[in-house]
N, C-alpha and C positions, 0 to 999 in steps of 0.2 A: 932260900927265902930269908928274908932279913925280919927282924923283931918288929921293925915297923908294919910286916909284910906287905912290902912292896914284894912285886913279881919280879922277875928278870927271866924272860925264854926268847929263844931268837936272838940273846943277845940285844932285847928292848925291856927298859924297865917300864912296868906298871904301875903305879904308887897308887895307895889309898883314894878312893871314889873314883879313877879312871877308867874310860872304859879304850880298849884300842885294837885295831885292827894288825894283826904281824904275817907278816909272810915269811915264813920260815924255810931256806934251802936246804934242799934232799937233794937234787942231783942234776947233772947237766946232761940232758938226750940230746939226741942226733940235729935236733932242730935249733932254729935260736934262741927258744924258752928256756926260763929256766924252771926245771921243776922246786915246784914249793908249797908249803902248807898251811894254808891258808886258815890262818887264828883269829878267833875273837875274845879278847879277855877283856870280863867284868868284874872289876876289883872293886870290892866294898870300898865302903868307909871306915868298917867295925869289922874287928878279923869273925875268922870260923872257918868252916869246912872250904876245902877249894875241889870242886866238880868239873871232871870232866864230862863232857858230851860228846860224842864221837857218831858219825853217822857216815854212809858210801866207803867204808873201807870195801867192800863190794860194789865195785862203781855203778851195777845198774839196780841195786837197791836207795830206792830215791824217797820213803815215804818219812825217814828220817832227815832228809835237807828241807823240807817243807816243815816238820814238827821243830828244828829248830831255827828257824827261819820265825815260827811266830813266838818262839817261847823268847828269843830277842825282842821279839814286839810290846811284848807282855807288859805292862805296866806293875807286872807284880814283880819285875826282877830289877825295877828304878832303885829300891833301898836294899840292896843286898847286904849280908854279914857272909861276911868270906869271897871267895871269888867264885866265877864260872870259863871250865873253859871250854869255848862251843867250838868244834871240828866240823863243821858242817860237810865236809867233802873230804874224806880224807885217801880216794883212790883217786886222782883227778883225771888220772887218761881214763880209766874205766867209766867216770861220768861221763868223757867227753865222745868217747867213742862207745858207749849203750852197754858197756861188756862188763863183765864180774871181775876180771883179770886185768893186769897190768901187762902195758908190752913184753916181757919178759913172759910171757903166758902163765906165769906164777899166780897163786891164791895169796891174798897179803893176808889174811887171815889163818895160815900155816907156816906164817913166817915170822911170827914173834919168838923170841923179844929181839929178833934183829941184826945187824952188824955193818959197823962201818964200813967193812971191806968187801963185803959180798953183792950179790945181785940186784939191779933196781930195785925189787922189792924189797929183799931184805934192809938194803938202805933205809927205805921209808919207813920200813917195821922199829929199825935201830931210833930215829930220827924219833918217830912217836913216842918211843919209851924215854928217851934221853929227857926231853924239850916239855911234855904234856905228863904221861904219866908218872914222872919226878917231884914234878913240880902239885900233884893233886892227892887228896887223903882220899876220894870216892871216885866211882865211875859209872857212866850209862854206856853200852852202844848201841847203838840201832838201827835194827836189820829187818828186812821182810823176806819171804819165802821167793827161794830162786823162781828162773825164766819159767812161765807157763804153771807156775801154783802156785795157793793162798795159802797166807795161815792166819787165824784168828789170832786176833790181842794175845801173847802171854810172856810172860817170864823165864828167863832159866838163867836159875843160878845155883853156886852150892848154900845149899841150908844150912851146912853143920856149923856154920858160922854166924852168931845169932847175929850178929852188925847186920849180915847182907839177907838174913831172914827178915829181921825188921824194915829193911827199905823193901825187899818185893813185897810185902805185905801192904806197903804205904801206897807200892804204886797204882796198887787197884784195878788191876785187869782179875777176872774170876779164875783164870789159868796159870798155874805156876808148877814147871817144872822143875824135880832138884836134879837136875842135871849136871855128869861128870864135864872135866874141860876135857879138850880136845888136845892133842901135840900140834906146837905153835901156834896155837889159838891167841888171838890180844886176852882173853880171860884167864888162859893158862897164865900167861905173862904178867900178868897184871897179879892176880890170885897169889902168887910165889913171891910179889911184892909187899904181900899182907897187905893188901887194900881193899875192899867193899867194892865188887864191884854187879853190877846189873846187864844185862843182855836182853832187849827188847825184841820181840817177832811181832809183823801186825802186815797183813797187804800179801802181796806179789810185786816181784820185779818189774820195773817200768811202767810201774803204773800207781798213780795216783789213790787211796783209798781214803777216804774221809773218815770213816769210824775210824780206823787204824791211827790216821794222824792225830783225829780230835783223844782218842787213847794216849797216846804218845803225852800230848802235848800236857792232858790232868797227869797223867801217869811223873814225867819229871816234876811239875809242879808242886805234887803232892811230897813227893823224895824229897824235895827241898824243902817245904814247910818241914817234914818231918827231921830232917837235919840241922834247923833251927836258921835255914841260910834266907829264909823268907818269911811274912807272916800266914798264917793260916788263911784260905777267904774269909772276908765278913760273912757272908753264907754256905759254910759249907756244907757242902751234897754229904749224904749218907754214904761213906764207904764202902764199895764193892770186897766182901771176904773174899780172897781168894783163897783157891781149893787145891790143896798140893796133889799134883798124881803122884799114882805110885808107880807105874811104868806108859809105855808106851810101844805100840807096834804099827809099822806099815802095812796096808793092806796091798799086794801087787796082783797086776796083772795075768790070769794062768792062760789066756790068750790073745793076739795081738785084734784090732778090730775098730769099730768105732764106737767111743764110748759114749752113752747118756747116762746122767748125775739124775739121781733120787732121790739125794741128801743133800743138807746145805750146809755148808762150813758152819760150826757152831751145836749141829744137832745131836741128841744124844738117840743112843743107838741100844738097842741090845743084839744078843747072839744070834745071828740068823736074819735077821734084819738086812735086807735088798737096800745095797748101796747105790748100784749102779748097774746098766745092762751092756753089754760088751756084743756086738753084729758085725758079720760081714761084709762090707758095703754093698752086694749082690740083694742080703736079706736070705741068705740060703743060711745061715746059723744065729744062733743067741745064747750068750752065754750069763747068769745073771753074777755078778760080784756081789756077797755079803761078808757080814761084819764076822768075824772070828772070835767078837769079845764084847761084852757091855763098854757102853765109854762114850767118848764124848768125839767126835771129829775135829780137830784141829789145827787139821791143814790138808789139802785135797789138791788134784790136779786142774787146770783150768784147759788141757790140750783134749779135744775130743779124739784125738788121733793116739792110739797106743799102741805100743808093742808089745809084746808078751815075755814077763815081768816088768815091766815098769808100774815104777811109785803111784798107787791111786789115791788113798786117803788116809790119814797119818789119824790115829786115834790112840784116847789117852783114858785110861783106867783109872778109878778114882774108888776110894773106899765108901766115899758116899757119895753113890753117881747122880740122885736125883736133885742132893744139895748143890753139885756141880750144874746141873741142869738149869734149875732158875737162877743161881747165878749171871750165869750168861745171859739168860733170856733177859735181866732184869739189865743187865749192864748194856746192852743191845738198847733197850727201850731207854736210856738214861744218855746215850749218846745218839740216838738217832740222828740223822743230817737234816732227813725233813720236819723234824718235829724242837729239834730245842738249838740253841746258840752252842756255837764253841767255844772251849776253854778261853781261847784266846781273844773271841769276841768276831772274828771274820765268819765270811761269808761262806758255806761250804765248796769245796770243790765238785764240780758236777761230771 
């Protein structure tokens, strides 16, 4: 980056107040496309932070190409300080083909930071780090809960690092995990870069969720005001605290069967508390699942069909569970879809 900060990625330069679209090449498959990554960079006028936004590195996590889809709409990111860089799609055969994977059957998401010379994915993991996370001082990405289960709005990221403590705090979902990285994680990757970076959960795989996006979409907005790359709203809303857990356990299945949900993603639970009832299709057994722990449910299955263990409701412990509680509720009632406007001003998705 040059003193004027202009940009230069893809080998296309960005100069002050442009805004531009780059297709960036990752690799040539079998067909006569060329694979590429598809950028959108908004470069201020007036320098400051440069943000990435990364979204479908899990191609059939889709609730983040919609959330940055409107946060380009936005009228609040026309006078930027600094730049943004939005990825809207950053697995593109897995968007194109429904799946989490890239042709190579690889998780690109265990495949950072990359390499020139190794596997489709790796390429692309390389390619990201080279081109987007070089070129950025901060980062978001954003993910929804895989095929067949939700997770409520939350965070995860490492706290011990007060930079990235201060943006999950800004983004304002009630839920924040400090969660370790993962080996080959883009967070691991990024993190080992010393950069600030955020991991969004909100929705299920292939499918659309309105709260999640309208989250999404105050959630970045808020990051940037509080990075000084945007101004504040003229009105703004009363900040959602969010409430750090302190661990987290799956609840799984001790028989396979068909399941009914008792609980709702969001609800808080204590110990004993009937989650859900587990029957035979016949109706010759009933097995009830409950909670193993006070805490909050924050991500659950949406398949009624289960096998015995499998993941049913993902709950998260909190030292002060019932501040956890109305948080949520309240944050719930403050994005409703049928009751108030979204961030960005559109119509919800129905």
């Amino acid at each position: 980056m040059t003193e004027d900060h202009t940009l230069t990625i893809g080998g296309t330069r960005v100069a002050p107040g442009e805004r531009r679209r780059i297709e960036i090449e990752v690799a040539q498959p079998y067909g006569p496309s060329q694979l590429t990554l598809s950028t959108v960079i908004l470069n201020g006028r007036k320098p400051g932070p440069r943000l990435f936004l990364s979204a479908a590195v899990h191609g059939d996590e889709i609730n983040g190409v919609e959330i940055i889809r409107r946060l380009l709409r936005s009228p609040r990111v026309r006078h930027l300080r600094g730049a943004l860089l939005a990825i809207p799609i950053v697995n593109i055969y897995g968007f194109m083909q429904q799946s989490r994977y890239l042709p190579d059957r690889r998780d690109l998401n265990r495949a950072f930071p990359g390499s020139e010379r190794g596997s489709l994915t790796g390429r692309l993991a390389g390619v990201f780090m080279r081109e987007v996370v070089a070129n950025a001082t901060h980062g978001i990405d954003l993910h929804t809960a895989a095929i067949h289960r939700s997770n409520l709005p939350q965070i995860r990221a490492c706290l011990d690092d007060e930079r990235t403590r201060s943006l999950a705090e800004a983004f304002g979902v009630p839920v924040v995990i400090d969660a370790n990285v993962r080996d080959g994680s883009l967070r691991q990757a990024v993190l080992e870069r010393k950069v600030p970076m955020l991991l969004y959960e909100g929705g299920e795989a292939l499918r659309f969720d309105e709260l999640a996006i309208r989250a999404g979409v105050r959630g970045v907005l808020s990051v940037m005001a509080e990075l000084g790359m945007i101004d504040p709203p003229r009105r703004p809303s009363t900040r959602v605290v969010p409430v750090v857990a302190k661990s987290t356990i799956w609840v799984r299945a001790d028989e396979g069967g068909i399941l009914r949900i008792r609980k709702k993603l969001g609800a808080h639970v204590q110990a004993g508390d009937i989650l859900a009832v587990v029957s035979g299709p016949l109706g010759d057994r009933e097995e009830t699942v409950t909670s193993p722990t006070a805490g909050v449910i924050i991500g659950r299955t949406e398949l009624p069909l289960v096998n015995e263990g499998d993941a049913l409701f993902h709950i998260a412990s909190f030292k002060q569970q019932s501040k956890a509680g109305r948080q949520i509720e309240r944050f719930e009632a403050e994005l409703d879809p049928d009751a108030t406007t979204s961030p960005s001003g559109e119509p919800p998705v129905l």
